[in-house]
C-alpha positions as CSV (number, residue, x, y, z in Angstrom):
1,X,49.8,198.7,-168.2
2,X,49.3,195.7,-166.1
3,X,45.8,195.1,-164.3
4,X,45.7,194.8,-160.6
5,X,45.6,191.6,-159.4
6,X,43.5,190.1,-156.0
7,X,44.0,187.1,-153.7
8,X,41.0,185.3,-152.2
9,X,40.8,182.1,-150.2
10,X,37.7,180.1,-150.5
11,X,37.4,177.8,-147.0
12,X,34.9,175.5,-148.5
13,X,33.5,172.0,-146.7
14,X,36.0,169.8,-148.8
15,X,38.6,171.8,-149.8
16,X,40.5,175.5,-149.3
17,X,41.4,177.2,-152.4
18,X,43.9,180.2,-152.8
19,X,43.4,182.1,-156.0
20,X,45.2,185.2,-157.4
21,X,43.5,187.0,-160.6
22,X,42.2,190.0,-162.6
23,X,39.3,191.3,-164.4
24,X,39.5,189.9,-167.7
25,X,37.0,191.5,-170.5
26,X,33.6,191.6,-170.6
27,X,33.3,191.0,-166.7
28,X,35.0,187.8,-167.0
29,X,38.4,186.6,-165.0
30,X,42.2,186.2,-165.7
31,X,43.1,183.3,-163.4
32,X,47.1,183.9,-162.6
33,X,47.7,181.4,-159.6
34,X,45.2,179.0,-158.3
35,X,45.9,176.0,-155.5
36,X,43.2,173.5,-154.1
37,X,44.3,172.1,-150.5
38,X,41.6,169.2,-149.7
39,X,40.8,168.9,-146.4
40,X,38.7,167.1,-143.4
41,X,36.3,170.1,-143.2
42,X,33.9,171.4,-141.0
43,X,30.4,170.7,-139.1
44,X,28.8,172.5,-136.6
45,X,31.1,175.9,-137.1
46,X,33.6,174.1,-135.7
47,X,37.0,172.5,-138.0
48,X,37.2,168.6,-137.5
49,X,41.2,169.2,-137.7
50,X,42.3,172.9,-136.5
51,X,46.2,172.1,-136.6
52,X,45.7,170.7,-140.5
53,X,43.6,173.9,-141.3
54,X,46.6,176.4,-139.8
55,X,48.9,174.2,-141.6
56,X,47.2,174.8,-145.1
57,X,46.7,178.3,-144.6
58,X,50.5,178.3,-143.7
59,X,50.7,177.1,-147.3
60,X,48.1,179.0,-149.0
61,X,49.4,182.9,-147.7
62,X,53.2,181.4,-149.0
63,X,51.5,180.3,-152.2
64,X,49.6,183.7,-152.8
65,X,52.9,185.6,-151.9
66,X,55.4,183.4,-153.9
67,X,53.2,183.0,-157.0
68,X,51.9,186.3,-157.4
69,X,53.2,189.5,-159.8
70,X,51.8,192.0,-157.3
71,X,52.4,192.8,-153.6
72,X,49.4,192.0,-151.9
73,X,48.4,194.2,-148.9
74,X,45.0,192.1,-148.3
75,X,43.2,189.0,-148.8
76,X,39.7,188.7,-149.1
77,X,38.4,185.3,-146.9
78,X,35.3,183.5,-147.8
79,X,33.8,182.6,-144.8
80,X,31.0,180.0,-145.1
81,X,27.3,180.4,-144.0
82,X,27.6,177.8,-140.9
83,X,29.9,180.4,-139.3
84,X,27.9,183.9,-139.8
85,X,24.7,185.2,-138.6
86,X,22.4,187.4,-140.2
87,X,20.6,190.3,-138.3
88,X,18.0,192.2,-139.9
89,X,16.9,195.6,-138.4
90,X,15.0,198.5,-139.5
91,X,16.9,202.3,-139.3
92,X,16.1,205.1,-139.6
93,X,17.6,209.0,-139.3
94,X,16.2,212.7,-140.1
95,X,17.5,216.1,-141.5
96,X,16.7,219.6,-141.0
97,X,15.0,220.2,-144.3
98,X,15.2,218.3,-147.5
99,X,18.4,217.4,-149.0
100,X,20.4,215.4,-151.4
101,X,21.0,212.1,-149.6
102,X,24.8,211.3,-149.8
103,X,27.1,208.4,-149.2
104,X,27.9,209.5,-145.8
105,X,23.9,210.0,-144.6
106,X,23.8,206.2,-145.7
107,X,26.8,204.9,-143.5
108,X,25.0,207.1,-140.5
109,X,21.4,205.1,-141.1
110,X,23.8,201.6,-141.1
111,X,25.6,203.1,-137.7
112,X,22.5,204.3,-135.8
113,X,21.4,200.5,-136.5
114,X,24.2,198.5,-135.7
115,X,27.3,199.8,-132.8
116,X,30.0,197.3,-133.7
117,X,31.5,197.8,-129.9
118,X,28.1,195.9,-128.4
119,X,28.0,192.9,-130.6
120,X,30.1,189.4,-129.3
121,X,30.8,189.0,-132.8
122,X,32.9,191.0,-135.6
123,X,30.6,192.2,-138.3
124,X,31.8,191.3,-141.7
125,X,29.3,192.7,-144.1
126,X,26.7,195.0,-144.1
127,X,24.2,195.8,-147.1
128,X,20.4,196.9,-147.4
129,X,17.5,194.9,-148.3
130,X,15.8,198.5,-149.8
131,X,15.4,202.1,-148.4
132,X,12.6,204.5,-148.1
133,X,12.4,208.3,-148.6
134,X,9.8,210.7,-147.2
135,X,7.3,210.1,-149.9
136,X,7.3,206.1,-149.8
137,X,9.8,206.2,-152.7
138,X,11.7,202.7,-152.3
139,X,15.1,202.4,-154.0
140,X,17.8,200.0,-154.1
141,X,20.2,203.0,-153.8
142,X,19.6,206.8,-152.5
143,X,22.4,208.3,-153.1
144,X,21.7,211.7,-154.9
145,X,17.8,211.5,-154.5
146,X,16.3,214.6,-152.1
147,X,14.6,213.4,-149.0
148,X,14.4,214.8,-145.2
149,X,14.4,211.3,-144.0
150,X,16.2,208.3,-145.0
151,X,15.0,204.6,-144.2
152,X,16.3,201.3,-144.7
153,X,15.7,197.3,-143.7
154,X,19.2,196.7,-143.7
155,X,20.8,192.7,-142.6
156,X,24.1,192.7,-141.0
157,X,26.4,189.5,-141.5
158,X,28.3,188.6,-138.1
159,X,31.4,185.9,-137.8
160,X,32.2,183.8,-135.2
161,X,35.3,184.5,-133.4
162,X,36.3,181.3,-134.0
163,X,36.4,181.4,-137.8
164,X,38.6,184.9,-137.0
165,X,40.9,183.3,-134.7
166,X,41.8,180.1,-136.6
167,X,41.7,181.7,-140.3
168,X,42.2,185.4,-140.2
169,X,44.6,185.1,-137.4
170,X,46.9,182.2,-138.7
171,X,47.1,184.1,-142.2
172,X,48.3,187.5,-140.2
173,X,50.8,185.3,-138.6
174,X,51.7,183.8,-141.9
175,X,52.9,186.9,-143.4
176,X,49.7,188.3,-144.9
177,X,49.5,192.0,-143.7
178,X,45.8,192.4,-144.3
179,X,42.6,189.5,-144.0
180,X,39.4,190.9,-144.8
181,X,36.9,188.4,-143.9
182,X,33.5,188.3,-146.2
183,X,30.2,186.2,-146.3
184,X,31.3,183.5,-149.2
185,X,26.5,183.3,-149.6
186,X,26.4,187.5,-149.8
187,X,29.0,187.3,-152.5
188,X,27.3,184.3,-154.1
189,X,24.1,186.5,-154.1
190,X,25.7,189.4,-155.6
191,X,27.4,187.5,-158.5
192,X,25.1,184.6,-159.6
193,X,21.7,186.8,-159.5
194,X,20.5,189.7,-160.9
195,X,19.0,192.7,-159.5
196,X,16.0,192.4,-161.2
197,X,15.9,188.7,-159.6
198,X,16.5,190.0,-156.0
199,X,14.7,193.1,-156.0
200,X,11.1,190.9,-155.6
201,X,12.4,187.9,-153.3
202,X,14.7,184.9,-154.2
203,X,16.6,181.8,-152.6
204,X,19.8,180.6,-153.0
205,X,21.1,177.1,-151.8
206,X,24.8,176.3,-151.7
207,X,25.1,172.6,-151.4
208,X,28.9,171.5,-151.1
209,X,30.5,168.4,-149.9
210,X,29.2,167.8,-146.5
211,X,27.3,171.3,-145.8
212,X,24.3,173.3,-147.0
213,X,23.7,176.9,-146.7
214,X,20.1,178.2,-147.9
215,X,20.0,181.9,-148.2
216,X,17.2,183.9,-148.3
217,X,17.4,187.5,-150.0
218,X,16.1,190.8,-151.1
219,X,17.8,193.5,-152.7
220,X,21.2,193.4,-151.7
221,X,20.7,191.5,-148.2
222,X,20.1,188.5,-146.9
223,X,17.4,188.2,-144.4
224,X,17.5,184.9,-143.4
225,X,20.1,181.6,-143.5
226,X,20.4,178.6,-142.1
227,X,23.1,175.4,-143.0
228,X,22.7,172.0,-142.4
229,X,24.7,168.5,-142.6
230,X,24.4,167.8,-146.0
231,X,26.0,167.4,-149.2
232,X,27.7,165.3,-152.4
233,X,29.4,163.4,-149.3
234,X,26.4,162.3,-147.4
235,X,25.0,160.8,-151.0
236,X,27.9,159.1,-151.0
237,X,28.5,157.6,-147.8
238,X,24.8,156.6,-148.2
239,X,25.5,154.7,-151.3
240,X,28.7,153.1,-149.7
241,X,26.6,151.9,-146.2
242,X,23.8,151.0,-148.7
243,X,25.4,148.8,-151.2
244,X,28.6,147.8,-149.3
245,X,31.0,149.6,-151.6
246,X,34.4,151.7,-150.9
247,X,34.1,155.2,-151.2
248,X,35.9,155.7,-154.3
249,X,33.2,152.8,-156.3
250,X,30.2,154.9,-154.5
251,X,31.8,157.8,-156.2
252,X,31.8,156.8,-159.0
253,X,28.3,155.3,-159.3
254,X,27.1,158.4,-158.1
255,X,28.3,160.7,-160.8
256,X,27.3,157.8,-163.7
257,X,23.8,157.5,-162.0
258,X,20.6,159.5,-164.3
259,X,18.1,159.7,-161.9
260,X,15.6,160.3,-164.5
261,X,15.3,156.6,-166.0
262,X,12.1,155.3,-164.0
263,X,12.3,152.7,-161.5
264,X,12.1,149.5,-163.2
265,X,14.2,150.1,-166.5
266,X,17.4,148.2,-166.9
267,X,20.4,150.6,-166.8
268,X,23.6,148.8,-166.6
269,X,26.6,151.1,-165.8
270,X,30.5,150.3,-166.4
271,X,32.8,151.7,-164.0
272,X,36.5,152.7,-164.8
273,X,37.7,149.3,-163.8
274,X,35.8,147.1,-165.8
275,X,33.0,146.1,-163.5
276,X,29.4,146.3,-164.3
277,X,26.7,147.3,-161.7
278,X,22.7,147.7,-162.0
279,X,21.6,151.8,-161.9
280,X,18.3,150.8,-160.1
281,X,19.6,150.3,-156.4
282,X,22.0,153.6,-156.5
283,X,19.1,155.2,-157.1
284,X,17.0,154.5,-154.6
285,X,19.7,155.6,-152.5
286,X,20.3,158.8,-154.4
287,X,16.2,160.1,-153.9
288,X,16.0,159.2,-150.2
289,X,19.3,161.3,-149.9
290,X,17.8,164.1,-151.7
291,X,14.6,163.7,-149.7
292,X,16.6,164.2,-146.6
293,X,17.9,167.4,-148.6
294,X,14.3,168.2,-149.6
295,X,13.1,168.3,-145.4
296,X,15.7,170.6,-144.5
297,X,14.9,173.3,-147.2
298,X,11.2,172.5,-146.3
299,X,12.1,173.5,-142.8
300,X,14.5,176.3,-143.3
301,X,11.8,178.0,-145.1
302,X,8.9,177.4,-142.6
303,X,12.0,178.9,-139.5
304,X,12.7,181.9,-142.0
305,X,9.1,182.9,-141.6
306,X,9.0,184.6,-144.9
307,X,6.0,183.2,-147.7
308,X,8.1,182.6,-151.0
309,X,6.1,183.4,-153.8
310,X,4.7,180.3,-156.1
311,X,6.6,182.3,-158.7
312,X,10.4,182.2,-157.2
313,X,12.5,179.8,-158.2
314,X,15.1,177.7,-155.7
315,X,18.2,178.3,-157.1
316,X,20.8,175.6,-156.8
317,X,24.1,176.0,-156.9
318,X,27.8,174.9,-154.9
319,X,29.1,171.2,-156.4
320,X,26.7,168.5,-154.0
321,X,24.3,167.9,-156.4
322,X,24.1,170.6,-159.0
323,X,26.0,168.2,-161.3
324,X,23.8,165.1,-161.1
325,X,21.6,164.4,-163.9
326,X,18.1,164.5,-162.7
327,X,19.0,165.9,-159.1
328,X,17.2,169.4,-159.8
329,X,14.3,167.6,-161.8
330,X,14.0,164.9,-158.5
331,X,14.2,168.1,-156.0
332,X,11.7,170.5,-157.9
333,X,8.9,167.4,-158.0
334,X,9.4,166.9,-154.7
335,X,9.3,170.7,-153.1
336,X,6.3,171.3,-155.5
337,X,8.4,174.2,-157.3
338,X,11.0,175.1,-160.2
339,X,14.1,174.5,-159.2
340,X,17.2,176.6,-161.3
341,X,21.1,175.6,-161.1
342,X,23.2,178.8,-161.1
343,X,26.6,179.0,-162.2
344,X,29.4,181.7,-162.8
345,X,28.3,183.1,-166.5
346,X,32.0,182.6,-167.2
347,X,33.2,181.0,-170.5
348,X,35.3,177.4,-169.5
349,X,34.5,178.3,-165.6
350,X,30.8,178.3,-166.2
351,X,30.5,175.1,-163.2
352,X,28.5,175.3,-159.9
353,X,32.0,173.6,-158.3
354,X,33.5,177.4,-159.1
355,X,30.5,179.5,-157.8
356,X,32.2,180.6,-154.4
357,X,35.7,181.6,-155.3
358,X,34.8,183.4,-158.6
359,X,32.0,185.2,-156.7
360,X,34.5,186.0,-154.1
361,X,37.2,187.0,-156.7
362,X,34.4,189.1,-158.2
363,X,33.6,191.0,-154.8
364,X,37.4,192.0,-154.3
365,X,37.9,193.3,-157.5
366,X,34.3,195.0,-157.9
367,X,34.8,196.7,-154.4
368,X,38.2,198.2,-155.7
369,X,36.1,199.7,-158.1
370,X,38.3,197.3,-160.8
């Protein structure tokens, strides 16, 4: 019996990727179709190039509906964090006498906290930081324990009509029948970290090309995220401005670059074409980059108004810097804490680079109860 198959299309800050596959054993994935479409990107929740973003997602529905075995009646969108916003409210709701809390008493509590009709923007996701029962009982999920009232801190993820209009829209348009739109950070959060991890307090930072989300959760909710301009590209165009190079040399110098060797030690380093260049000035470069990087977390965290716990770990992941030797070692001595690079605990796709469209893949197929 053949599996069911999903599509997903990752919108990332480099690149779009459409993506067809299965659940493969042991909670791993069958990858049947998979296209990368590089593109100018985005800042500022707006696209640099709306007519070249329609245009690929012209390409991507045709791709998904050429390449794949099944007929797909929905797509699952990963919409990045510079496009959402997160509201976190507290509900609450009462019975008659005590009673077995069921699936439909939880969709009331989310309902008598957030009316859909009275918000400017479509809500994509909802999900619970914890509940609460009648006897101070906090659980991750209620469902089947007795209770005559039912609590929750639950965070609501909102999309901007503008993502809907030029993504969800143009792939209608383009022949696919359904778009469900989803937070690419709530899926990271589900995937890459456990429950055990999230239950107390964590952090996750997606750092991609030329954007950085940092989200803050608990449970299964976020309850607080904020992006900023940075990423792999900045570090790079700093290294080209710096050391007069063309992008493609800055590149490359970048990825050969250990940021570990101590100022002062000779490193030479031989690029592809034969030249030789000194490690010592690309690195200077590289660590006031990543202290640029380093401010913005600092000051996300002081606007989320949360106290992290000495204990909690920042955990890296996206392909900006995860994949720089010494990046995370630079980053934890400068923030003052540990500093963890997550990735997809997938054999041959175990790589930060493929943290958003697995966890995306992962989302549609767990939510079809696959």
């Amino acid at each position: 019996m053949q599996k069911k198959q999903f599509a997903v299309i990752d919108v990332g800050s480099s690149k779009i990727t459409a993506a067809v596959g299965e659940r493969g054993v042991n909670k791993t994935f069958v990858i049947k179709e998979r296209k990368d479409f590089v593109y100018e990107g985005f800042s500022d929740a707006q696209f640099f190039d709306v007519d070249s973003v329609k245009s690929i997602l012209f390409s991507a529905a045709q791709f998904i509906n050429s390449g794949a075995k099944s007929d797909f009646t929905t797509v699952i969108v990963g919409v990045p964090g510079e496009f959402t916003e997160i509201t976190v409210k507290d509900s609450q709701i009462s019975f008659p006498g005590k009673k077995r809390i069921e699936e439909a008493d939880v969709d009331k509590l989310f309902d008598a906290a957030f009316v859909q009709n009275t918000a400017s923007n479509p809500l994509i996701n909802r999900s619970a930081v914890v509940y609460e029962l009648n006897d101070y009982r906090r659980l991750a999920d209620p469902i089947g324990a007795f209770s005559e009232i039912l609590k929750g801190k639950l965070s609501f993820i909102t999309c901007s009509n503008y993502f809907i209009e030029t993504v969800k829209n143009t792939l209608v348009a383009a022949g696919i029948k359904t778009v469900e739109c989803v937070s690419t950070a709530l899926a990271e959060v589900l995937y890459l970290l456990d429950p055990e991890i999230r239950d107390r307090i964590a952090v996750l930072i997606d750092v991609g090309y030329i954007t950085t989300t940092l989200s803050l959760i608990q449970g299964d909710g976020i309850l607080f995220q904020k992006s900023f301009g940075f990423g792999g590209g900045y570090i790079t165009a700093a290294i080209s401005q710096s050391l007069d190079l063309d992008f493609e040399t800055a590149e490359e110098l970048k990825r050969k670059v250990n940021l570990s060797v101590k100022n002062g030690e000779t490193e030479i380093i031989q690029l592809k074409d034969g030249r030789y260049f000194s490690a010592e000035a690309t690195r200077k470069v590289i660590k006031e980059s990543l202290d640029v990087f380093c401010g913005n977390v600092s000051d996300s965290l002081a606007d989320s108004g949360y106290i992290i716990p000495d204990y909690v770990p920042l955990t890296i992941t996206g392909g900006g810097i995860s994949y720089m030797r010494g990046a995370k070692e630079w980053v934890s001595d400068r923030l003052g804490c540990a500093v963890e690079v997550v990735a997809p605990p997938v054999p041959l796709m175990d790589e930060p680079t493929e943290s958003s469209l697995l966890s995306l893949l992962d989302l549609a197929i767990s939510s079809n109860g696959e």
